[in-house]
N, C-alpha and C positions, 0 to 999 in steps of 0.2 A: 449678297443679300442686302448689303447696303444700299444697292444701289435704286429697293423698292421704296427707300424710306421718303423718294421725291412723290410729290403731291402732280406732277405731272401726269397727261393722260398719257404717255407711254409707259411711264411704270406703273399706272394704275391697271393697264393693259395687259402688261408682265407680269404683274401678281396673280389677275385673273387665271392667264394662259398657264402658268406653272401651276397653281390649284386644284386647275380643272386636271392637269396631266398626271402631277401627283395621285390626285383622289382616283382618276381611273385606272391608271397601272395599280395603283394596292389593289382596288376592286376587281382587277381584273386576274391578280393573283390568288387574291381570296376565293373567287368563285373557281377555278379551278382546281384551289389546294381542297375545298370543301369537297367537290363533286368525285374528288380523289385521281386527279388525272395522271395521266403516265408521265414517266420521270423526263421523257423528253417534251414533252408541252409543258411542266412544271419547269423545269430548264428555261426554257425559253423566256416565259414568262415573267422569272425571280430573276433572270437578267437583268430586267427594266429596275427591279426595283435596285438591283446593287450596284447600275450606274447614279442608280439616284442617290443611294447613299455616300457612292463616291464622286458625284459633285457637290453635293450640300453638307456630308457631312454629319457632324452634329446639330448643325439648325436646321436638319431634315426633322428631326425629333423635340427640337423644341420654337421653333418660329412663327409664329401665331399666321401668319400667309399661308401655310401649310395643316389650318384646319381642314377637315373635309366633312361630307355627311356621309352617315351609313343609316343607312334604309334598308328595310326588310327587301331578305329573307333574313338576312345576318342581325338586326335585331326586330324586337317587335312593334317598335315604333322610332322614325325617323327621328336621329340623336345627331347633335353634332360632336365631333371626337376631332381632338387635336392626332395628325402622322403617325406621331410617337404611341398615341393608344391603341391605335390601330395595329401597325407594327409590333407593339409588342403583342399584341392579343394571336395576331398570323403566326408569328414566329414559334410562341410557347406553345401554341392549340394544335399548330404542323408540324412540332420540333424535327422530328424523324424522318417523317416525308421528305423537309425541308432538305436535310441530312444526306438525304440517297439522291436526291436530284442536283443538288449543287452544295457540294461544303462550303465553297466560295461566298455563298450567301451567311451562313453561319458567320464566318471569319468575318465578313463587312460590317454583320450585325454587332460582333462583339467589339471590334473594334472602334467603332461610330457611335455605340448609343451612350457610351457617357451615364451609365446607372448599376452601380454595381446589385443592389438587386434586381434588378431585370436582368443582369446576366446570369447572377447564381442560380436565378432559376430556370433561365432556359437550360443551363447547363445538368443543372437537374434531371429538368424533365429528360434530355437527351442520354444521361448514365442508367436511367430507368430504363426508357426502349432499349437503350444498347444492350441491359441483364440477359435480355430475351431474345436480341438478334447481335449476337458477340459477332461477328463476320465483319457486320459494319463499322465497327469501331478504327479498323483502319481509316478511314473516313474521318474520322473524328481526329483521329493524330495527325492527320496532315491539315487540319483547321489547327492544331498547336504549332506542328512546325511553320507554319506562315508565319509564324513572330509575331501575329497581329493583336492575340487575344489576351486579355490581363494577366497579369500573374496572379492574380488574387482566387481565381477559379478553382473551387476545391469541393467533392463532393458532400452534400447536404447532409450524409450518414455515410450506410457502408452499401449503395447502389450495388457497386461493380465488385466488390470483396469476394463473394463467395462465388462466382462466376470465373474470377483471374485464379484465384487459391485453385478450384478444382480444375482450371484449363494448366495450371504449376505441376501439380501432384499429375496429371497425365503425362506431362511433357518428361517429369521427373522418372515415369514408369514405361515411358521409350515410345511413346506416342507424339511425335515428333510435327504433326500437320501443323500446329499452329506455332511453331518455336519462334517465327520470323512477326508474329502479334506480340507475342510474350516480348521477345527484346523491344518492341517499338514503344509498349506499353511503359515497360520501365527507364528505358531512352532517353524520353519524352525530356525534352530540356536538358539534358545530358551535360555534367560538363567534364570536358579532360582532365584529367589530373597529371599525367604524365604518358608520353606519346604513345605507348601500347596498354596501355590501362587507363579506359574510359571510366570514371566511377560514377557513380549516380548519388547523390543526396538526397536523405530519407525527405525532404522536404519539396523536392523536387518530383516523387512519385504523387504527390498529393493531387496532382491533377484528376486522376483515375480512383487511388486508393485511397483510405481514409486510415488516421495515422496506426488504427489498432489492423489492418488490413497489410498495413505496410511490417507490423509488426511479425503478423501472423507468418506473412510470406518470406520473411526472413527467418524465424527459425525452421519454418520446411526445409528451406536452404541447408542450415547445420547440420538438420539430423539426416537430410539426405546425403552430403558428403560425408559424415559420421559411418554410416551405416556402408556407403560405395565404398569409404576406403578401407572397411574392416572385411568387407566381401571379398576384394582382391587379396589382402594378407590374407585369408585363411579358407578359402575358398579355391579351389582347382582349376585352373581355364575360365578364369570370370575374365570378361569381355572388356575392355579398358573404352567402352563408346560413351556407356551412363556418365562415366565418370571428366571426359570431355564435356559432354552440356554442365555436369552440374560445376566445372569449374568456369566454364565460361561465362553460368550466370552469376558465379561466386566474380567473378571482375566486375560485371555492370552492376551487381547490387551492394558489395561492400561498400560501407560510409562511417566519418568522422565519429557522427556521433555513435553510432556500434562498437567504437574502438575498442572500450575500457568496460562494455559490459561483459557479462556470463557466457553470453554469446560466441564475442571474439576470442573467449578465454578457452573455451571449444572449440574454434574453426580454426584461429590458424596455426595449433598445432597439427592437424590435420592437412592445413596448405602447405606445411614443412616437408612434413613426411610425402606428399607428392612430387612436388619441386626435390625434395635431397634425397630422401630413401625408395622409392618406387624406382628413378632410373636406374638406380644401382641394381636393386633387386630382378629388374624386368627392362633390359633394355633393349626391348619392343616398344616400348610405351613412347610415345607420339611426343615429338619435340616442342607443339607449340601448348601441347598440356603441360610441361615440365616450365616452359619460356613462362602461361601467366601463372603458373603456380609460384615460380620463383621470383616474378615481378609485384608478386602480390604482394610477398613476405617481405622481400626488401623493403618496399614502399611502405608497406603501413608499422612492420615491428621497427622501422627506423624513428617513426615518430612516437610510439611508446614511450611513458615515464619508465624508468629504474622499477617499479615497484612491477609491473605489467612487463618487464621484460625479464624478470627476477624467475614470476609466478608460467611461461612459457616456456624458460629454459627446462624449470624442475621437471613440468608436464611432459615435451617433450623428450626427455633425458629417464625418466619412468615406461614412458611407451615403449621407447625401446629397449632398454632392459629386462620388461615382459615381453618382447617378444623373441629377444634371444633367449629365454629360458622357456618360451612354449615349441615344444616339439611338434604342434599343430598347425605352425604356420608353413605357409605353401610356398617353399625357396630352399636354395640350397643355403646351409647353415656358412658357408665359407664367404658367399656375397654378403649376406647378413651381418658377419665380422668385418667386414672391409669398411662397413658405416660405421663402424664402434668411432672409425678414427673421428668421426666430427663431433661427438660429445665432447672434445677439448675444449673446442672453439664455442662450444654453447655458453663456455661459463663465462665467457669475455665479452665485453659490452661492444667490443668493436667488431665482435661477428655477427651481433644485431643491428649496428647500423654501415656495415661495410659489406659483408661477405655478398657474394654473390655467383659463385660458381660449386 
C-alpha cells in the first residue's frame, strides 16, 4: 500500500484500478448473498473477496483507497462507505449463509479485521443461527481449529447453552448420533495435559459456552457418573457402554479449576471405584475404561492438597464399607472382600500420589 502514497500517474492509476475491483467484488458478493444464492455461487464469489483480504490484509479494512460507493438497491440513496463498513455489514447481515458456503471466509474475516467488536458480534450473530441449525456448527469448529481466529471470542449470553446441555443429556441417555459434535465442541483449543488424558479448561469451552453453561454441563457430568456407577453395583446385567461415554467425556471435560470444588469432591471418588473396584468386581469391564479412569485419578488426586486428599480417602473408604454390608449389591461378596485389601493404602498419602495399578 505504500507504494500508492507516490503522486505519479501510475499509482494514481493503481489506486483507481484496485478501487474499482475492490468495490465490485464486494458488490458483487453482496448482490448475491442478498438474492440468497446457492452455496456454490456464494462460494465462488466470497473467494474474491478472502484473496482480498489475504492480500491487503488489515488496510483492506481501514485504507482510505479502499472507499467505495453503495447505491441502491443496498441503500436508499448513494452513500459513500469505507471496505470495512461495507464488509462488516456483508459479513454480520449473511453471517450463516456466509458459514455454509465457506468457513474460509469467516476465518479471514476474523483474523484480518483488527476490531474486536465487529468480531464479537459477528460471532454472535453466528451462535444464534447455529441454536437452530446445530448440524452446522462443525463448520464453525473448523473456523477455531484454523488457529486464525482471536482468543477473546466468547459468547454474548448463553446462545448455544441450552442446545449443547440438551444434545449432553441425549448423548448421556445412549443417543449417540452427535457424540463426535459433542467432543469437538468441548475440544475446541484443547490442551494436553499428559499423553492419554486430553483435559480441557473451563476457560477454553468459552468459545461455544457461557461460563454458567459450562457450569451446568459439568455437573450433568457428576450426577450422570453418580447415578451409572450406582446402577452397575446394584443393578443386574447393566450394560457397562453408558458408562464408557460418560467416562470418556469425564477425560476431556475434567479442569484445574473443578479440582477443590463439591464437584470433584463427588466424582472422583466415583473415578476410583471404576479404575480400582469395578475390575475386580466385573472383569468384563473394558480395559480402556479402567486405563482413563485410572489416569484420571492418578493425575489429578496427585495434585490435591492434604486437606482434599484427607476428605476422598474418608468418602471413598465409607462407600465401600456400605457396600460390603448391603446384601443388595450385584457381586459375589468373596470379590468384594479381595478390595477390602486397598483401604490400607488409602490412608497413605503415597497411594495418592504414586499408586497406580
Amino acid at each position: 500500500m505504500n507504494t500508492f502514497e507516490t503522486n505519479s500517474l501510475p499509482g494514481e492509476l493503481t489506486r483507481i484500478l484496485l478501487s474499482t475491483y475492490v468495490q465490485e467484488s464486494v458488490e458483487k458478493c453482496e448482490t448475491i448473498l442478498a438474492c440468497g444464492g446457492a452455496s456454490a455461487g456464494v462460494s465462488k464469489s466470497i473467494s474474491t473477496v478472502i484473496t482480498l483480504m489475504e492480500t491487503f490484509g488489515s488496510q483492506l479494512f481501514q485504507h482510505p483507497d479502499f472507499a467505495v460507493v453503495c447505491s441502491p438497491p443496498l441503500l436508499h440513496r448513494s452513500t459513500v462507505l469505507n471496505s470495512w463498513q461495507r464488509m462488516d455489514n456483508m459479513f454480520i447481515n449473511h453471517a450463516f449463509h456466509i458459514l455454509q458456503a465457506s468457513p474460509q471466509a469467516i476465518s479471514a474475516f476474523m483474523s484480518f479485521r483488527n476490531d474486536q467488536d465487529r468480531c464479537l458480534e459477528l460471532w454472535h450473530v453466528l451462535l444464534v443461527a447455529l441454536s437452530q441449525q446445530i448440524d452446522i456448527l462443525s463448520s464453525l469448529i473448523n473456523v477455531i481449529h484454523a488457529d486464525t481466529c482471536p482468543k477473546y471470542l466468547r459468547p454474548e449470553d448463553d446462545e448455544l447453552d441450552g442446545v449443547i446441555e440438551h444434545l449432553f443429556l441425549e448423548l448421556l441417555s445412549g443417543e449417540t448420533s452427535r457424540v463426535d459434535l459433542l467432543k469437538r465442541v468441548i475440544q475446541a483449543q484443547s490442551e494436553s495435559v499428559f499423553p492419554l488424558m486430553p483435559v480441557i479448561h473451563c476457560s477454553n469451552i468459552g468459545f461455544f459456552l457461557s461460563e454458567n453453561g459450562q457450569d451446568i454441563l459439568f455437573e450433568t457430568l457428576v450426577s450422570s457418573l453418580s447415578s451409572t456407577v450406582n446402577d452397575i453395583l446394584y443393578t443386574a446385567n447393566t450394560s457397562f457402554t453408558g458408562l464408557a461415554t460418560v467416562m470418556d467425556f469425564t477425560r476431556i471435560m475434567l479442569n484445574d479449576k473443578n479440582l477443590n470444588s463439591d464437584s470433584s469432591a463427588s466424582l472422583l471418588p466415583n473415578i476410583f471405584i471404576v479404575g480400582y473396584l469395578l475390575p475386580v468386581m466385573f472383569p468384563t469391564l473394558e480395559a480402556s475404561t479402567i486405563d482413563i479412569a485410572r489416569g484420571i485419578w492418578v493425575h489429578w488426586v496427585s495434585k490435591a492438597d492434604n486437606g482434599l486428599q484427607g476428605v476422598l480417602g474418608g468418602i471413598i473408604k465409607e462407600r465401600l464399607k456400605d457396600l460390603v454390608q448391603d446384601c443388595s449389591v450385584c457381586t459375589r461378596s468373596v470379590r468384594l472382600s479381595i478390595f477390602i485389601a486397598f483401604l490400607k493404602p488409602l490412608q497413605t498419602r503415597r497411594y495418592f500420589s504414586c499408586h497406580k495399578s
